[in-house]
N, CA, C and O atoms as a GROMACS GRO file, in nm:
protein
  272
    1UNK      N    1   1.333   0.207   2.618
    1UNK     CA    2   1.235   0.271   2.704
    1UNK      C    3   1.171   0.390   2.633
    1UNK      O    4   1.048   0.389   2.626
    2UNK      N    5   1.224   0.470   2.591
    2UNK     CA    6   1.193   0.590   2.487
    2UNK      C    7   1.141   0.540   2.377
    2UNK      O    8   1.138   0.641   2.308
    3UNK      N    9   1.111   0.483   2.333
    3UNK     CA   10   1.041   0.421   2.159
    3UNK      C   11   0.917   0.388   2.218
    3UNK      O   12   0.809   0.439   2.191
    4UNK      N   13   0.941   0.295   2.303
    4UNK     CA   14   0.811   0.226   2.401
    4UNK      C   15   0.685   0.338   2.448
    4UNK      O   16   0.563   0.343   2.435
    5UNK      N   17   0.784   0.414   2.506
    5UNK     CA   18   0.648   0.537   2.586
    5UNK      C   19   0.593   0.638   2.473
    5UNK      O   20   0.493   0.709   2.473
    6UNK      N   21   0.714   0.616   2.357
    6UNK     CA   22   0.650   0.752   2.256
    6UNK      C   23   0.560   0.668   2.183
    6UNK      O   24   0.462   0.725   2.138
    7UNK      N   25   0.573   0.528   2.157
    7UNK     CA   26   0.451   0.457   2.053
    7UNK      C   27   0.375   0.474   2.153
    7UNK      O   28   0.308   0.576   2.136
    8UNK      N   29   0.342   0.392   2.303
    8UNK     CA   30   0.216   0.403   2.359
    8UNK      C   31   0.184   0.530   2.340
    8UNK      O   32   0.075   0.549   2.284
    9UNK      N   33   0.261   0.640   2.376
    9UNK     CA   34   0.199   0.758   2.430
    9UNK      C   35   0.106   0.809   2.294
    9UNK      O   36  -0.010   0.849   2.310
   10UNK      N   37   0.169   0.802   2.158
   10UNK     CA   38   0.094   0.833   2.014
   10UNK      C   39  -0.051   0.737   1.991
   10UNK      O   40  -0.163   0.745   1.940
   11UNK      N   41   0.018   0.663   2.050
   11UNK     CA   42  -0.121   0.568   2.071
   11UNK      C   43  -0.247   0.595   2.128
   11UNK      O   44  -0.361   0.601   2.082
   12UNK      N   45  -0.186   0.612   2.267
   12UNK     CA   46  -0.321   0.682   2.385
   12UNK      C   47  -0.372   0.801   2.340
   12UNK      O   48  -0.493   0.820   2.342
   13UNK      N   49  -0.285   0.894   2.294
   13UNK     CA   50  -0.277   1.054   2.276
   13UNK      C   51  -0.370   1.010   2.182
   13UNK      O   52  -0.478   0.997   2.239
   14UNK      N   53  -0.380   0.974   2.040
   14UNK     CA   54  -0.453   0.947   1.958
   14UNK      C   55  -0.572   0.920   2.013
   14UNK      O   56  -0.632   1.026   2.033
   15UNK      N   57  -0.641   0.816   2.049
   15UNK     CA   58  -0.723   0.739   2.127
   15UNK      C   59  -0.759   0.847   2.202
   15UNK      O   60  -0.878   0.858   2.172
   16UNK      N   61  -0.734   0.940   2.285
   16UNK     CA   62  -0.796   1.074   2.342
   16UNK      C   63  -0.840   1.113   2.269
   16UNK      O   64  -0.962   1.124   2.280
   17UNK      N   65  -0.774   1.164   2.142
   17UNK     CA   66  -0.814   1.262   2.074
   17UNK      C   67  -0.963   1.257   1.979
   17UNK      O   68  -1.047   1.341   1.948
   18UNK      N   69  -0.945   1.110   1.954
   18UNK     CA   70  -1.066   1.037   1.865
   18UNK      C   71  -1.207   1.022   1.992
   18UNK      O   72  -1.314   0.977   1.950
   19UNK      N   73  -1.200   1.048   2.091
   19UNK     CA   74  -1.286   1.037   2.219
   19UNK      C   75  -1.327   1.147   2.199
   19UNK      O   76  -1.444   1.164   2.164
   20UNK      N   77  -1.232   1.260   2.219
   20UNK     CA   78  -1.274   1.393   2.184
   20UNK      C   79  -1.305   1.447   2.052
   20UNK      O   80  -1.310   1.570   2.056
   21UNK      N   81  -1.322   1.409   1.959
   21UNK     CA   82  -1.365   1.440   1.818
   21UNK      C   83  -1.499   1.362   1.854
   21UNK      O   84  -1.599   1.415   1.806
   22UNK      N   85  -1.514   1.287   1.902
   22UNK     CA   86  -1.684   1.226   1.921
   22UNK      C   87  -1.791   1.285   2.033
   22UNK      O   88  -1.904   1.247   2.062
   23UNK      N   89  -1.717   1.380   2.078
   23UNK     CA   90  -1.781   1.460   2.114
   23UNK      C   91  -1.844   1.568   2.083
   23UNK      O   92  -1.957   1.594   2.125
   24UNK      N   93  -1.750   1.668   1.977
   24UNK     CA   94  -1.724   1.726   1.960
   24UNK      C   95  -1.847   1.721   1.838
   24UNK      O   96  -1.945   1.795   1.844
   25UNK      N   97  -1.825   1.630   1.736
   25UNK     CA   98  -1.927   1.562   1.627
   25UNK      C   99  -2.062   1.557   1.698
   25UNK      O  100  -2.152   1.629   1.655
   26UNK      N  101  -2.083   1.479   1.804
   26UNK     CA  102  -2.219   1.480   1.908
   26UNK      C  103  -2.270   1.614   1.916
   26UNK      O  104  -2.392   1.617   1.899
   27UNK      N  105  -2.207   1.743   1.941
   27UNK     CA  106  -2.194   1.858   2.020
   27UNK      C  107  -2.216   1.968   1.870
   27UNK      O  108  -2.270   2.078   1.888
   28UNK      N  109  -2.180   1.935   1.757
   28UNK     CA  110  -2.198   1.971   1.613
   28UNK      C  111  -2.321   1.997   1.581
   28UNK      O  112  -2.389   2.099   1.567
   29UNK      N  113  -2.345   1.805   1.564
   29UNK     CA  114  -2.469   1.749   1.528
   29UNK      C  115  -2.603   1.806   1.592
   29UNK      O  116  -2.698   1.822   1.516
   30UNK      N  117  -2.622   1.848   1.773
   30UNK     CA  118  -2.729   1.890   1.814
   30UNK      C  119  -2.750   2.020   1.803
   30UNK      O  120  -2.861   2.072   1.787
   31UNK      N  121  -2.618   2.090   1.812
   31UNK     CA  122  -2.641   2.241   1.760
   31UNK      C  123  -2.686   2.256   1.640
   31UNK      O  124  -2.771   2.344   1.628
   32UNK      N  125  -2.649   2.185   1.522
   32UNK     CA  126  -2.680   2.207   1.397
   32UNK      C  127  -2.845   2.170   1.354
   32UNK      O  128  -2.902   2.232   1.264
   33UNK      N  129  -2.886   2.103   1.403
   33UNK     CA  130  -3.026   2.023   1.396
   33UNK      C  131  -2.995   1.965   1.318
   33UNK      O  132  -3.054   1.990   1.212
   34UNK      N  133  -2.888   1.852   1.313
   34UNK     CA  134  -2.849   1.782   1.163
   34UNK      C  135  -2.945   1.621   1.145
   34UNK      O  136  -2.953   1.542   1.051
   35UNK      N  137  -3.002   1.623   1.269
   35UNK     CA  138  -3.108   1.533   1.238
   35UNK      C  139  -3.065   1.380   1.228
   35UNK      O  140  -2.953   1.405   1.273
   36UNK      N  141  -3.061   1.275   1.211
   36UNK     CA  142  -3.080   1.186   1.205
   36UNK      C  143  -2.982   1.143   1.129
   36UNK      O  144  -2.874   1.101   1.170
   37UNK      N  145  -3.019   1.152   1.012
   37UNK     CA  146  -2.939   1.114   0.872
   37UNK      C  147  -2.803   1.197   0.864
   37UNK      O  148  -2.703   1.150   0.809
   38UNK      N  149  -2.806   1.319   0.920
   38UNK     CA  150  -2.694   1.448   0.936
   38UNK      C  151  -2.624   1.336   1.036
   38UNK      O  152  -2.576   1.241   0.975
   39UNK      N  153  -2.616   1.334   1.132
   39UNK     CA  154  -2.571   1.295   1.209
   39UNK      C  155  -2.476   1.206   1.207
   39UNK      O  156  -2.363   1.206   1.255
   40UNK      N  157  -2.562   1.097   1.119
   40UNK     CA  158  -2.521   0.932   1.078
   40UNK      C  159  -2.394   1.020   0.995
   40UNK      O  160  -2.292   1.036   1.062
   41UNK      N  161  -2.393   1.064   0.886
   41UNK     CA  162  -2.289   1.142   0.783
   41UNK      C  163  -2.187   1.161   0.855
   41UNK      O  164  -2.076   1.109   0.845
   42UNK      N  165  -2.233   1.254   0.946
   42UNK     CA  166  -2.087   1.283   1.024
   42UNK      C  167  -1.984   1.199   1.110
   42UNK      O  168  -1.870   1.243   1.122
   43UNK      N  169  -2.020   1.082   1.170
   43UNK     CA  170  -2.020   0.986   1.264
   43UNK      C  171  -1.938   0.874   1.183
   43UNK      O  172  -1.844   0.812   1.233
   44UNK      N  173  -2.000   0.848   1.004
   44UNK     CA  174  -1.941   0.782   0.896
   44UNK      C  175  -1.847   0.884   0.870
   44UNK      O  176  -1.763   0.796   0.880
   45UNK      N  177  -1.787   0.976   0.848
   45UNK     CA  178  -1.700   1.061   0.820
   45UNK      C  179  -1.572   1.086   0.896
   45UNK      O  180  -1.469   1.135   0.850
   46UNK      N  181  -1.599   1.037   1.038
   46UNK     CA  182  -1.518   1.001   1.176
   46UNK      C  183  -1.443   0.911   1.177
   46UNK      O  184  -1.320   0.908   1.178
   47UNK      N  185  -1.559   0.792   1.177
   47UNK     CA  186  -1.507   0.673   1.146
   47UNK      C  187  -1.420   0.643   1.054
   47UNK      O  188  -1.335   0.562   1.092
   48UNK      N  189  -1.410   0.688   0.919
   48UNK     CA  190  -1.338   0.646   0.818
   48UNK      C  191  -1.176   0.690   0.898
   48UNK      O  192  -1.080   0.613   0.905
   49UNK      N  193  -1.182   0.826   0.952
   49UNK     CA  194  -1.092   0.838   0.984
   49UNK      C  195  -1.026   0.726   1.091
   49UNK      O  196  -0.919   0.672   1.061
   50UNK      N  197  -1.085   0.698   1.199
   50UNK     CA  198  -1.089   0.600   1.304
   50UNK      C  199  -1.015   0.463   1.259
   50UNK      O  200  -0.941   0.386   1.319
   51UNK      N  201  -1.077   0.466   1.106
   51UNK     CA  202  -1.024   0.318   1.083
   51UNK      C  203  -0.894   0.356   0.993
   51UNK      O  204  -0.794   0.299   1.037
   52UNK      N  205  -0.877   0.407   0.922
   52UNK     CA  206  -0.741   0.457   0.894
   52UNK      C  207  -0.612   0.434   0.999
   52UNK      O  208  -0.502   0.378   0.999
   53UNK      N  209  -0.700   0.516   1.094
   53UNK     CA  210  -0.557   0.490   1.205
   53UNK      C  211  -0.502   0.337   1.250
   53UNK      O  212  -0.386   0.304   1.276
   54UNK      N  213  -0.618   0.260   1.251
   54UNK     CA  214  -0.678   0.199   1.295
   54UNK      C  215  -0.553   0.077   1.202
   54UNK      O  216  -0.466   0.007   1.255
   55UNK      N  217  -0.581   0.088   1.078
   55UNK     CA  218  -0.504   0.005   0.994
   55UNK      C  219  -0.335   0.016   0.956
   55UNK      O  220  -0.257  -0.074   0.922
   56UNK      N  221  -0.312   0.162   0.976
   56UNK     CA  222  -0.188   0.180   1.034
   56UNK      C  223  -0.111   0.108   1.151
   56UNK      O  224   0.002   0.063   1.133
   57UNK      N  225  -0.163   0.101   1.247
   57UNK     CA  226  -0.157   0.026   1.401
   57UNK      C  227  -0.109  -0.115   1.313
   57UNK      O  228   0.002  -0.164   1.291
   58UNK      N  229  -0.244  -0.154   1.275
   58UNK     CA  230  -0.204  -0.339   1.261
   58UNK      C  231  -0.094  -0.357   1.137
   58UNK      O  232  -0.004  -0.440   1.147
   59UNK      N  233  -0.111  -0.269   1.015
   59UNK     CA  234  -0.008  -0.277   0.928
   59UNK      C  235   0.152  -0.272   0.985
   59UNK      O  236   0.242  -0.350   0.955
   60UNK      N  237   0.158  -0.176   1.061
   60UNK     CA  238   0.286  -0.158   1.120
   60UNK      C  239   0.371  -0.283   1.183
   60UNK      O  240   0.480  -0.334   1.160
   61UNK      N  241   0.250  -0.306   1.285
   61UNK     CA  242   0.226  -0.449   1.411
   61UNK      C  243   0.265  -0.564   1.296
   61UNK      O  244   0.319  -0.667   1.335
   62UNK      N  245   0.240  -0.548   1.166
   62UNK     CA  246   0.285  -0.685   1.087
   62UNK      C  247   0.415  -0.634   1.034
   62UNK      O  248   0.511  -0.710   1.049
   63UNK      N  249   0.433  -0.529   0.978
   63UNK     CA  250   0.502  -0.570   0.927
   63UNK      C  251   0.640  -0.583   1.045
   63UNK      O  252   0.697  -0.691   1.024
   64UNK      N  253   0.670  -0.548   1.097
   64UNK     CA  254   0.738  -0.556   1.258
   64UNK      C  255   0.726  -0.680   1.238
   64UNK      O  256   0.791  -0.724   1.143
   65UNK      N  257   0.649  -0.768   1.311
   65UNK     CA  258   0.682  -0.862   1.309
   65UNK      C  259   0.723  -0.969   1.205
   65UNK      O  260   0.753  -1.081   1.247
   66UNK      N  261   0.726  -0.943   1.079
   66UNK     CA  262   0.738  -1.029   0.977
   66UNK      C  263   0.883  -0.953   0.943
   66UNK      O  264   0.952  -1.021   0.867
   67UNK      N  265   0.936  -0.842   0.978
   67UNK     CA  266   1.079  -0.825   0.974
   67UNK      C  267   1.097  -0.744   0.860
   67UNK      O  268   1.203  -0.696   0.819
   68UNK      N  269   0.980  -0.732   0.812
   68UNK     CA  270   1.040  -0.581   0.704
   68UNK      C  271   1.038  -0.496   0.683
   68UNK      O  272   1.109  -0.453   0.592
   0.00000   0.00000   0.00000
């Protein structure tokens, strides 16, 4: 029960947090007048992170299941 709620919970908690960094980037971007192309930069700069996590999740999810 405890392994269960702390992966979801790192999970969700994460997943908040990346909701709130896209805001936050949104909220950057219009104060800054970063324009268009600014914007795009920052959003690609997010993302990379996003997918990082992102590949952690499924790497894990395999190797778990493949037992090693």
């Amino acid at each position: 029960m405890d392994q269960w709620l702390s992966d979801y919970g790192v999970t969700l908690g994460v997943g908040a947090l990346i909701l709130f960094m896209v805001f936050i980037v949104w909220d950057l971007a219009r104060r800054s007048n970063a324009g268009k192309f600014g914007t795009l930069i920052l959003y690609i700069g997010l993302a990379m992170g996003i997918v990082g996590f992102l590949m952690k999740v499924i790497i894990t999810y395999l190797l778990e299941r493949t037992g090693v």
